[in-house]
C-alpha positions in Angstrom: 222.6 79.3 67.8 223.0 75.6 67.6 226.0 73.6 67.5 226.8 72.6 64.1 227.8 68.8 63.0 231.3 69.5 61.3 231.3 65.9 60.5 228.5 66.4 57.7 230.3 69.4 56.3 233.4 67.9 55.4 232.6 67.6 51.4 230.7 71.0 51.5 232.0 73.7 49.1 233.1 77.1 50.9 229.7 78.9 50.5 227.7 75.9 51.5 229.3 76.2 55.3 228.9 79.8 55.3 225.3 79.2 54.6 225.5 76.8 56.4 226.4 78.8 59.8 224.7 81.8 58.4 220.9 81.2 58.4 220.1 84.9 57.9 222.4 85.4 55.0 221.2 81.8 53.6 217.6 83.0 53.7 218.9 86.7 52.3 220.1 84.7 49.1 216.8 82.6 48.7 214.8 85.4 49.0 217.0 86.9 46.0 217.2 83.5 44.2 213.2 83.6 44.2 212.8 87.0 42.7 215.4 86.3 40.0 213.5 83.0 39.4 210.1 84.7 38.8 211.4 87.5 36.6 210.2 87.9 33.1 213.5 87.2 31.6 214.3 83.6 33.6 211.1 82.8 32.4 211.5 83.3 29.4 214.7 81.6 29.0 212.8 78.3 31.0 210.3 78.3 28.5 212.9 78.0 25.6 214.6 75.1 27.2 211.6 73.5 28.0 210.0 74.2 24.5 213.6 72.8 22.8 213.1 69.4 25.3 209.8 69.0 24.2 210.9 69.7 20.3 213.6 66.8 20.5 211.6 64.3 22.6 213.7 64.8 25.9 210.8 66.2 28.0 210.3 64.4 31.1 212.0 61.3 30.0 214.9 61.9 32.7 218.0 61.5 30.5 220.3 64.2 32.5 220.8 65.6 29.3 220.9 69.4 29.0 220.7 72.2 26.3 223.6 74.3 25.8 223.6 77.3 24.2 226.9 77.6 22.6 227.3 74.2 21.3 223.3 74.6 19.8 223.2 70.5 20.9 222.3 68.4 24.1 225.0 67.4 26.3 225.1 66.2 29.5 224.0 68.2 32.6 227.1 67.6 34.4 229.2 68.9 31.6 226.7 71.7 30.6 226.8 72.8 34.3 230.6 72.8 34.7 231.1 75.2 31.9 229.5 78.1 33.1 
Protein backbone atom coordinates (compact mmCIF):
# COMPACT_ATOMS: atom_id res chain seq x y z
CA UNK A 1 0.00 0.00 0.00
CA UNK A 2 1.28 3.50 -0.63
CA UNK A 3 2.40 5.98 1.75
CA UNK A 4 -0.14 8.38 2.45
CA UNK A 5 0.33 12.42 2.55
CA UNK A 6 -0.87 13.17 6.20
CA UNK A 7 -0.24 16.76 5.26
CA UNK A 8 -3.52 16.76 3.04
CA UNK A 9 -5.56 15.06 5.63
CA UNK A 10 -5.28 17.45 8.30
CA UNK A 11 -8.97 19.02 7.74
CA UNK A 12 -10.41 15.57 6.84
CA UNK A 13 -13.33 14.40 9.07
CA UNK A 14 -12.72 10.86 10.92
CA UNK A 15 -14.41 8.69 8.13
CA UNK A 16 -12.76 10.52 5.28
CA UNK A 17 -9.07 9.20 6.64
CA UNK A 18 -10.49 5.85 7.22
CA UNK A 19 -11.54 5.89 3.67
CA UNK A 20 -8.95 7.34 3.01
CA UNK A 21 -6.44 4.42 4.17
CA UNK A 22 -9.09 1.91 3.44
CA UNK A 23 -9.55 1.63 -0.35
CA UNK A 24 -11.48 -1.65 -0.12
CA UNK A 25 -13.91 -0.45 2.49
CA UNK A 26 -14.10 2.99 0.48
CA UNK A 27 -15.14 1.14 -2.64
CA UNK A 28 -17.45 -1.38 -0.30
CA UNK A 29 -19.47 2.00 0.62
CA UNK A 30 -19.68 3.30 -3.11
CA UNK A 31 -20.76 0.26 -4.27
CA UNK A 32 -23.68 0.58 -1.47
CA UNK A 33 -24.04 4.32 -2.11
CA UNK A 34 -24.83 3.36 -5.87
CA UNK A 35 -27.51 0.87 -5.18
CA UNK A 36 -29.18 3.10 -2.66
CA UNK A 37 -29.00 5.85 -5.33
CA UNK A 38 -30.73 3.86 -8.07
CA UNK A 39 -33.49 2.41 -5.92
CA UNK A 40 -37.11 3.24 -6.62
CA UNK A 41 -37.59 5.14 -3.57
CA UNK A 42 -34.30 7.78 -3.93
CA UNK A 43 -35.72 8.27 -7.16
CA UNK A 44 -38.58 9.10 -6.36
CA UNK A 45 -37.79 11.41 -3.72
CA UNK A 46 -35.13 13.22 -6.53
CA UNK A 47 -37.83 13.68 -8.77
CA UNK A 48 -39.95 15.59 -6.10
CA UNK A 49 -37.10 17.94 -5.43
CA UNK A 50 -36.34 18.37 -8.80
CA UNK A 51 -40.09 18.84 -9.81
CA UNK A 52 -40.51 21.56 -6.63
CA UNK A 53 -37.10 23.46 -8.22
CA UNK A 54 -38.58 23.49 -11.42
CA UNK A 55 -42.21 24.62 -9.86
CA UNK A 56 -40.41 27.75 -8.07
CA UNK A 57 -37.98 28.76 -10.83
CA UNK A 58 -34.79 27.51 -8.97
CA UNK A 59 -33.90 24.75 -11.48
CA UNK A 60 -30.50 25.09 -12.73
CA UNK A 61 -30.10 28.68 -11.84
CA UNK A 62 -27.29 27.68 -9.13
CA UNK A 63 -28.66 29.50 -6.14
CA UNK A 64 -27.35 26.82 -3.38
CA UNK A 65 -30.68 26.97 -2.20
CA UNK A 66 -32.32 23.67 -1.10
CA UNK A 67 -35.80 22.27 -0.28
CA UNK A 68 -36.50 21.17 3.08
CA UNK A 69 -39.05 19.08 4.08
CA UNK A 70 -39.96 20.15 7.50
CA UNK A 71 -39.87 23.86 7.04
CA UNK A 72 -42.17 23.14 3.40
CA UNK A 73 -39.67 26.38 2.14
CA UNK A 74 -36.13 26.82 0.39
CA UNK A 75 -33.34 27.43 2.52
CA UNK A 76 -29.89 27.27 2.10
CA UNK A 77 -27.92 24.04 1.32
CA UNK A 78 -25.60 24.50 3.92
CA UNK A 79 -28.16 24.98 6.57
CA UNK A 80 -30.57 22.26 4.96
CA UNK A 81 -27.52 19.88 5.08
CA UNK A 82 -26.56 20.50 8.65
CA UNK A 83 -29.83 19.64 10.05
CA UNK A 84 -30.06 16.18 9.21
Amino acid sequence: MAKLNTKFMAGKSKSAKYFAKNPKAAENKRRIQRAINKSKRKNKYRAFLNKMRRKTGRYGNRDGMDYDHDEQQFITAKRNRSKK
